[in-house]
Backbone as a printed PyTorch tensor [residue, N CA C, xyz], in Angstrom:
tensor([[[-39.8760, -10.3330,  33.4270],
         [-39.1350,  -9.1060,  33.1890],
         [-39.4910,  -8.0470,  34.2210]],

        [[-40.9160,  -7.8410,  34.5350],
         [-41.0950,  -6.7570,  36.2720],
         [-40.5300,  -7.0180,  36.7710]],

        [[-40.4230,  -8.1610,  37.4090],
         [-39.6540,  -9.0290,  38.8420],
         [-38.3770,  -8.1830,  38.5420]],

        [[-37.4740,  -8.4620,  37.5260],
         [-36.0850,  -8.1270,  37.5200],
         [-36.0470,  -6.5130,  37.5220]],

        [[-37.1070,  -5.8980,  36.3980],
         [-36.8810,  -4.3590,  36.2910],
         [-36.9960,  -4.0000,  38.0540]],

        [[-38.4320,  -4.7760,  38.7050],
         [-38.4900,  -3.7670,  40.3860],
         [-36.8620,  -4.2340,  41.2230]],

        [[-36.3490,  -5.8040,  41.0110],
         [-35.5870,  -6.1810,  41.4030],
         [-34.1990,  -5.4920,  41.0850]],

        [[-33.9540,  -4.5660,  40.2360],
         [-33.1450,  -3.2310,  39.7110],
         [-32.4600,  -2.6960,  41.0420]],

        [[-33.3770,  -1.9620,  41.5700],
         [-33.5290,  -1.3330,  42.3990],
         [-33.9020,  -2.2490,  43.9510]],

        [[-33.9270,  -3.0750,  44.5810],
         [-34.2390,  -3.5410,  45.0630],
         [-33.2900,  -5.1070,  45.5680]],

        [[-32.0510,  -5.4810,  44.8270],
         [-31.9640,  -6.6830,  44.4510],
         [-31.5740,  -7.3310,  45.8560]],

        [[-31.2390,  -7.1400,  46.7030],
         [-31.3110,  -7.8070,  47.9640],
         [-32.0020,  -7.7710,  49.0930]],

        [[-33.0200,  -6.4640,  49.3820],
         [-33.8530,  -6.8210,  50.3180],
         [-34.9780,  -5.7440,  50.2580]],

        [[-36.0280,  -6.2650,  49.4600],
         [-36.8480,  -5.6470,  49.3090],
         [-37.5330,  -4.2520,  50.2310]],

        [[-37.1280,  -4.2030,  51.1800],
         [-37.8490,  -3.5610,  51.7860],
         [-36.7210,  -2.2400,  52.5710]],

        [[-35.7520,  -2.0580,  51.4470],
         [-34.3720,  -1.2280,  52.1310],
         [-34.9220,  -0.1820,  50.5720]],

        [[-34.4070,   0.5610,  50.4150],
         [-34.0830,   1.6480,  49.4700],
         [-32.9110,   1.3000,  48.6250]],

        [[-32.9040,   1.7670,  47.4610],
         [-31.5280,   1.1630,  45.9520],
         [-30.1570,   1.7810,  47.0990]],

        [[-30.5480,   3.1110,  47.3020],
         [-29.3490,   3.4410,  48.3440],
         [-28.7730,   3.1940,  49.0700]],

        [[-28.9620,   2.0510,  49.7310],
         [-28.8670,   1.9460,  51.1980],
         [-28.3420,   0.1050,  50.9110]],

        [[-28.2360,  -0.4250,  49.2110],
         [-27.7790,  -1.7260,  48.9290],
         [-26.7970,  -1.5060,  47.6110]],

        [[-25.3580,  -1.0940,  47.8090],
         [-24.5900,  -0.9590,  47.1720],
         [-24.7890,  -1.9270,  45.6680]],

        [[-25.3440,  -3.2140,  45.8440],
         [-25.4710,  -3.9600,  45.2500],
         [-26.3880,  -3.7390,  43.7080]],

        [[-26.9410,  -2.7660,  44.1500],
         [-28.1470,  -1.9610,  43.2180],
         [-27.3520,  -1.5280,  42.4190]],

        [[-26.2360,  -1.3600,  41.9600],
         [-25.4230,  -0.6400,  41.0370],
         [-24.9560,  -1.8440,  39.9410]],

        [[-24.5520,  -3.0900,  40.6930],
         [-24.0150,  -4.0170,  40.0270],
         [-25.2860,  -4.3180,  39.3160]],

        [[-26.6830,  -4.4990,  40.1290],
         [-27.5840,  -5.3490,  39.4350],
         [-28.0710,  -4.4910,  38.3980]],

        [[-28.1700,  -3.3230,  38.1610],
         [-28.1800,  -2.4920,  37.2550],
         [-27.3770,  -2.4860,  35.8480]],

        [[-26.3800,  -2.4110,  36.1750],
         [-25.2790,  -2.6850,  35.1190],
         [-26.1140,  -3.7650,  34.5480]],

        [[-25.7760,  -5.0900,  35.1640],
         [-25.9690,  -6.3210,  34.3680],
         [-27.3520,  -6.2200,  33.8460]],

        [[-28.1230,  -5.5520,  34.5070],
         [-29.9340,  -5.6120,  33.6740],
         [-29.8330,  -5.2560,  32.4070]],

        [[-28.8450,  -3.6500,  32.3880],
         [-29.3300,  -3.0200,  31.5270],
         [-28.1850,  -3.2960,  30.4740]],

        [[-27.0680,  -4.2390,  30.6290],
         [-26.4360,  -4.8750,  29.4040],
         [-26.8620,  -5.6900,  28.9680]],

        [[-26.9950,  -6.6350,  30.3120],
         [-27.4210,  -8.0670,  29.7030],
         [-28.7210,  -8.8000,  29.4900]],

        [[-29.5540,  -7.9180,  30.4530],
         [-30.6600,  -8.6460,  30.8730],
         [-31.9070,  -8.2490,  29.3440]],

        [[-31.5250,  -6.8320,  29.2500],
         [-32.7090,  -5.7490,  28.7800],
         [-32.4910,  -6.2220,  27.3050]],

        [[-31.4330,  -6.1280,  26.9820],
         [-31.1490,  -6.5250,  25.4080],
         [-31.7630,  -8.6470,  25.1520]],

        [[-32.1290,  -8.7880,  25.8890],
         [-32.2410, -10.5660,  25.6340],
         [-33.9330, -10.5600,  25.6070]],

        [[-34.5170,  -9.8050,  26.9300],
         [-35.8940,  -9.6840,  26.6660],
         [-36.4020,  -8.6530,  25.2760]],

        [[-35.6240,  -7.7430,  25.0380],
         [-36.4400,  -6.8080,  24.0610],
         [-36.2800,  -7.9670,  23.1880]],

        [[-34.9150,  -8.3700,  23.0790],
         [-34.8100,  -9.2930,  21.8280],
         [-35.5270, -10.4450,  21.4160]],

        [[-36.1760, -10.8010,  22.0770],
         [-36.9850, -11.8490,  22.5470],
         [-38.4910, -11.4020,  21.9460]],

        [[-39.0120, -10.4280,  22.2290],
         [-39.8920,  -9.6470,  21.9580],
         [-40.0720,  -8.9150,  20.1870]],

        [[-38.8210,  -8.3560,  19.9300],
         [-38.4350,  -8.2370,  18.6940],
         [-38.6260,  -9.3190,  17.6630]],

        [[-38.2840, -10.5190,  18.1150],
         [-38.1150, -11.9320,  17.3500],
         [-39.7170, -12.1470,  16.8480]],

        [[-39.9710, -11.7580,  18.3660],
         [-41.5670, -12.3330,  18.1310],
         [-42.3630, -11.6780,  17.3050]],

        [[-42.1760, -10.4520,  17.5530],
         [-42.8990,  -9.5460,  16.4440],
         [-42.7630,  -9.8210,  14.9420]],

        [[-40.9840, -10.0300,  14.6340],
         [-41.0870, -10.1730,  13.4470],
         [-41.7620, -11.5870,  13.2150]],

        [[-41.7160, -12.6540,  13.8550],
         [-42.8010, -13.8840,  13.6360],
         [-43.9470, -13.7980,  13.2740]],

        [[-44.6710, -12.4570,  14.0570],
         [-46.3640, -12.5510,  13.4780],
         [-47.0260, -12.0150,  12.0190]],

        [[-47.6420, -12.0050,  12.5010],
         [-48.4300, -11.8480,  10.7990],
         [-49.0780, -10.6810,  10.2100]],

        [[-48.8200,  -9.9690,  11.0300],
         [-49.2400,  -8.3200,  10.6810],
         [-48.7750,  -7.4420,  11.9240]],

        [[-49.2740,  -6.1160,  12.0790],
         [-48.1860,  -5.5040,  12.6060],
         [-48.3750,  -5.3650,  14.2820]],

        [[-49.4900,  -6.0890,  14.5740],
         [-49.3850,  -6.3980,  16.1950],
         [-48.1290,  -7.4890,  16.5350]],

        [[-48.1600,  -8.1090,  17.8590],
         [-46.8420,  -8.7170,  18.5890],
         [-47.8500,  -9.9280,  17.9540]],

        [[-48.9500, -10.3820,  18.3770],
         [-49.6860, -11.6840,  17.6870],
         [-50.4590, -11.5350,  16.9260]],

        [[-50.9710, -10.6350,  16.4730],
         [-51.9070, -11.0310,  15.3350],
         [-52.1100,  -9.8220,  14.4710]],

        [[-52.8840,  -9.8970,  13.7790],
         [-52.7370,  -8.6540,  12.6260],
         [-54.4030,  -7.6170,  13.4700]],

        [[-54.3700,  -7.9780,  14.5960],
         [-55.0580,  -6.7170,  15.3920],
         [-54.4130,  -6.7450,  16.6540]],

        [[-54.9280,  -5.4610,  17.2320],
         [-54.7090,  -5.1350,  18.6670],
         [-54.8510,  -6.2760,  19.8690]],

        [[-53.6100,  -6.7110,  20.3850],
         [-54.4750,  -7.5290,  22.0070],
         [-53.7540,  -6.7840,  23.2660]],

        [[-54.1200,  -7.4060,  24.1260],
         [-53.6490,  -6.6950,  25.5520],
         [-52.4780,  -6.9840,  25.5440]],

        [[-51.7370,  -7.6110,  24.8410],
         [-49.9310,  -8.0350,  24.8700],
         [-49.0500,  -6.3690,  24.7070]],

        [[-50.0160,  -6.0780,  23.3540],
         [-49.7840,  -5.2880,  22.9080],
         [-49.2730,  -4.0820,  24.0730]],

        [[-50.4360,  -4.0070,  24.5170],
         [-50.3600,  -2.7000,  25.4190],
         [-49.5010,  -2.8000,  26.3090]],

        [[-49.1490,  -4.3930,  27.1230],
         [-48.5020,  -4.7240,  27.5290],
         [-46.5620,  -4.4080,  27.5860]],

        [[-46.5790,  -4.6760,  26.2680],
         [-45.4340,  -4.4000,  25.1010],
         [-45.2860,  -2.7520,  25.4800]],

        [[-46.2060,  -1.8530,  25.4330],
         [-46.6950,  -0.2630,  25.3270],
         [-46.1080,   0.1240,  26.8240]],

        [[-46.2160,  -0.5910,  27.6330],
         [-46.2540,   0.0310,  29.0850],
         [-44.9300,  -0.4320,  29.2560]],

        [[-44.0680,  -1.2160,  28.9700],
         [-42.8960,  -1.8660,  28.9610],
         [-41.8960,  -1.0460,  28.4820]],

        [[-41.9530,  -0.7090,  27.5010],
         [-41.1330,   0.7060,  26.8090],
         [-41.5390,   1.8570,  27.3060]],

        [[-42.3580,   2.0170,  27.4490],
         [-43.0250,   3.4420,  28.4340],
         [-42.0050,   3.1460,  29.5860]],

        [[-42.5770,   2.4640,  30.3580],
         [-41.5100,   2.3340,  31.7370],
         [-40.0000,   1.9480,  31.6930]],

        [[-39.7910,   1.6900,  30.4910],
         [-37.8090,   1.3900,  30.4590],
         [-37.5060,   2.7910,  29.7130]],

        [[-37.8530,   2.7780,  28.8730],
         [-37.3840,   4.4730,  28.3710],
         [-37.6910,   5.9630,  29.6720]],

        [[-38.4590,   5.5730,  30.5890],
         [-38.5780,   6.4600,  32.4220],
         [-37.3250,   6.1580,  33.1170]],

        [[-37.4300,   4.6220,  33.0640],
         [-36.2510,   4.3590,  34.5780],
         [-35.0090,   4.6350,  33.7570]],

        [[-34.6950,   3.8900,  32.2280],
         [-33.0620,   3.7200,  31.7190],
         [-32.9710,   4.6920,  30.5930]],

        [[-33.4350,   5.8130,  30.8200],
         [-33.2940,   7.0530,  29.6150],
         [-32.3590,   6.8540,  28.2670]],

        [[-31.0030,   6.7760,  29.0230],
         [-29.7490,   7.0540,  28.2280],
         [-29.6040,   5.2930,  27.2520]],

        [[-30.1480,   4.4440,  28.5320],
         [-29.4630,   2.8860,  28.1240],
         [-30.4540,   3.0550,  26.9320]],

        [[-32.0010,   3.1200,  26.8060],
         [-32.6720,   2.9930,  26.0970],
         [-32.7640,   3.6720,  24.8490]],

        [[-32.4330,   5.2890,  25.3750],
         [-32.0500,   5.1280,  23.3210],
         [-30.8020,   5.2170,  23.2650]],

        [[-29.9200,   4.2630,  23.2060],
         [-28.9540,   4.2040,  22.7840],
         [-29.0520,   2.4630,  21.9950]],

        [[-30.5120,   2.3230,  22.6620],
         [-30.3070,   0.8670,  22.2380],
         [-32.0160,   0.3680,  21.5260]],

        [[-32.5970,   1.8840,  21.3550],
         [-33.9050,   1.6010,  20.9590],
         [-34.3440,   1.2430,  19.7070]],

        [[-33.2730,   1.5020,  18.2950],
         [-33.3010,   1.3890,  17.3990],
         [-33.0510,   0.1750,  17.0330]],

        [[-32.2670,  -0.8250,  17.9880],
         [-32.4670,  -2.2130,  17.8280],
         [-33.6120,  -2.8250,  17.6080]],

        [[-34.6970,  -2.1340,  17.7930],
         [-36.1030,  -3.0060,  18.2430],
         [-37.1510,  -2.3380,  17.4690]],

        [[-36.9420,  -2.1000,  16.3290],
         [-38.0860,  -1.1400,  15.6360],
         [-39.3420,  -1.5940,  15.5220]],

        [[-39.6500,  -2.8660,  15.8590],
         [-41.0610,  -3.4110,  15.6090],
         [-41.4150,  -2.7580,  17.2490]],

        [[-40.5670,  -3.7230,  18.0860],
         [-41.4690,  -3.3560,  19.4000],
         [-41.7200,  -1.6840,  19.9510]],

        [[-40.9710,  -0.7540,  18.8820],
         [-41.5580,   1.1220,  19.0640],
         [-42.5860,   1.2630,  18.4180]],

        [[-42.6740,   0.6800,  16.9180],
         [-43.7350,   0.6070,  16.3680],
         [-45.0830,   0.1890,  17.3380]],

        [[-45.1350,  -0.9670,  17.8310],
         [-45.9650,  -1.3230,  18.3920],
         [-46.2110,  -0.2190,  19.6670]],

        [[-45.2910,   0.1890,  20.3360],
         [-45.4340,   1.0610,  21.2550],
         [-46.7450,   2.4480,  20.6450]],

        [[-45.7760,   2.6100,  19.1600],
         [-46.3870,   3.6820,  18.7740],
         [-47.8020,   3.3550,  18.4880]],

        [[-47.9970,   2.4070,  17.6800],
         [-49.4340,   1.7160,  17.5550],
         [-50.1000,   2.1940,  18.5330]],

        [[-50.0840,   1.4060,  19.5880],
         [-50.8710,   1.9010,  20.9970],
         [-50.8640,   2.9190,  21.1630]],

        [[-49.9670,   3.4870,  21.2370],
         [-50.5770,   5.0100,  22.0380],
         [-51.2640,   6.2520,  20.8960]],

        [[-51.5990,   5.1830,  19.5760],
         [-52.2530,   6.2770,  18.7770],
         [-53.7530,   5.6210,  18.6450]],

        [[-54.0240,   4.0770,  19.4710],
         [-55.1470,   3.8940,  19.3580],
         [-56.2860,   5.1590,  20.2960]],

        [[-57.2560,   5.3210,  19.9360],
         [-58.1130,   6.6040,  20.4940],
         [-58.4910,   6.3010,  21.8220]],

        [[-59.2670,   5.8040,  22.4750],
         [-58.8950,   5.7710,  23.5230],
         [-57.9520,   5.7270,  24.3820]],

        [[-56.8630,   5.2220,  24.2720],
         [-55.2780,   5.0690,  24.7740],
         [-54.8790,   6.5980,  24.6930]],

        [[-55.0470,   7.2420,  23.1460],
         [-54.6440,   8.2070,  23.1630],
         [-55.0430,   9.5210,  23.3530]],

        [[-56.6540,   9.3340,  23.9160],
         [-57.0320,  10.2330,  25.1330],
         [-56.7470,  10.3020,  26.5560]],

        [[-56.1860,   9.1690,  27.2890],
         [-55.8830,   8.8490,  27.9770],
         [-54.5470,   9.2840,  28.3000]],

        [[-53.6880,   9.3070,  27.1480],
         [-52.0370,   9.6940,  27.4080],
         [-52.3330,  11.3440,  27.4330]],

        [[-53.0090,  11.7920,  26.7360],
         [-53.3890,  13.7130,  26.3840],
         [-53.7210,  13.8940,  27.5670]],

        [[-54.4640,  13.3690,  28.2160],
         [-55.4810,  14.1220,  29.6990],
         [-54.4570,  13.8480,  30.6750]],

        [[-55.0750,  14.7350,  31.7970],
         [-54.5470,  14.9690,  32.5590],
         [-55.0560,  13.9470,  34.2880]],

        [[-55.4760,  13.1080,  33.2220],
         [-55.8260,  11.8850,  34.5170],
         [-54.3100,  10.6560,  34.4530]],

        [[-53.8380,  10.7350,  33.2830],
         [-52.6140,   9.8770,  33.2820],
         [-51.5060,  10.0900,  34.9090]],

        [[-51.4550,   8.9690,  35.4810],
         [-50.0740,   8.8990,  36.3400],
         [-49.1220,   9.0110,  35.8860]],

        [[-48.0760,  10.0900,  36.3450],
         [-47.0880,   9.7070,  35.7630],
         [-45.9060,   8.6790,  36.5270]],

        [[-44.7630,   8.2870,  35.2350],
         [-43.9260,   7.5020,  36.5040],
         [-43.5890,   8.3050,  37.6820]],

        [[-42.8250,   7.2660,  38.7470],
         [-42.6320,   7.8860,  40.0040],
         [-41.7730,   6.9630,  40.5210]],

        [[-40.8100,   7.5580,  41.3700],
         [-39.8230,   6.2850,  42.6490],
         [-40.9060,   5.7670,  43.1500]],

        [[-42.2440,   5.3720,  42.7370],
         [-42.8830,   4.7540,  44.4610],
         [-43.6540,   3.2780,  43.3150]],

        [[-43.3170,   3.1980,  42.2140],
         [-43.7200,   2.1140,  41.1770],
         [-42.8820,   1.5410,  40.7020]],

        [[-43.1700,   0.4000,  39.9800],
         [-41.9680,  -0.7640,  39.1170],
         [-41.0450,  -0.0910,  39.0820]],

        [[-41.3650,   1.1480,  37.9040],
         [-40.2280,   1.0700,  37.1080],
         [-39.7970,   2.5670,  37.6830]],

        [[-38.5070,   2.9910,  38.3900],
         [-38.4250,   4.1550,  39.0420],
         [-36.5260,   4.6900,  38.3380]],

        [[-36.7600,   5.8150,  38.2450],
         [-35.8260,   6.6090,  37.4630],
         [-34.5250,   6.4110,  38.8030]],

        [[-33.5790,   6.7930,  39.1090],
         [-32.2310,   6.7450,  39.5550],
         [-31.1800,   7.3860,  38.3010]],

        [[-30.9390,   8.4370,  38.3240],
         [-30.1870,   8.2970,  36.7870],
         [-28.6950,   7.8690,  37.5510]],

        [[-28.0220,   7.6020,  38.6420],
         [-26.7560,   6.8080,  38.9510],
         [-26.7700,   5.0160,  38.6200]],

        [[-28.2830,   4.8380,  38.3360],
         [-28.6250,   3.3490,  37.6730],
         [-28.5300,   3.4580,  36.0140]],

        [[-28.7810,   4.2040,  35.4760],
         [-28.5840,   4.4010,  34.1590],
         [-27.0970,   4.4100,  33.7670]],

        [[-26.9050,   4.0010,  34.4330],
         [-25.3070,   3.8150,  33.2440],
         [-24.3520,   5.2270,  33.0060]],

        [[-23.3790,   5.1280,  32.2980],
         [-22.5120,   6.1000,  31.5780],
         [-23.1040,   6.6530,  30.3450]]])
């Protein structure tokens, strides 16, 4: 799912700008209809599979956070696509939310050492990629 989110922006030659590859518009579209709804869903499934209210197990693992940074960075780059389509996935916000209320995590999001997103990482905002 990175590969495709950096590949968003990027989808024919890595080393050009989204601007400068008309193509970045099409691959956009299709991510954020087709692509984004199959992985959350995928993710969703799984959650409801496990056995308590983590993605695998009835505690915290690094998936988790994993899961955490994933919605963090699609709700940055696809604002509009994402809540319009976030309520589909209530386990995997939950889990989002989970994390970022564990205490360390959630000193980490408060301070002022957090990066924030940016065009120069994975997941980079364009709002002419976000859709209608």
């Amino acid at each position: 799912m990175v590969a495709e989110v950096h590949d968003v922006h990027h989808p024919v030659d890595h080393g050009a700008w989204y601007d400068e590859q008309p193509e970045a518009l099409r691959a956009a579209a299709q991510f954020r209809e087709e692509r984004l709804p199959r992985y959350l869903g995928y993710f969703e499934a799984a959650r409801r599979g496990g056995i308590g209210d983590w993605l695998i197990d009835d505690r915290w693992t690094h998936v988790d956070t994993s899961l955490f940074q994933m919605v963090e960075g699609l709700r940055y780059m696809f604002p509009r696509r994402m809540a319009s389509i976030e309520g589909d996935y209530p386990g995997l916000v939950a889990i989002r939310d989970r994390v970022a209320e564990l205490p360390g995590i959630h000193a980490y999001l408060t301070s002022g050492r957090r990066q924030a997103f940016n065009e120069n990482g994975i997941f980079r905002h364009y709002p002419e990629l976000d859709g209608e």
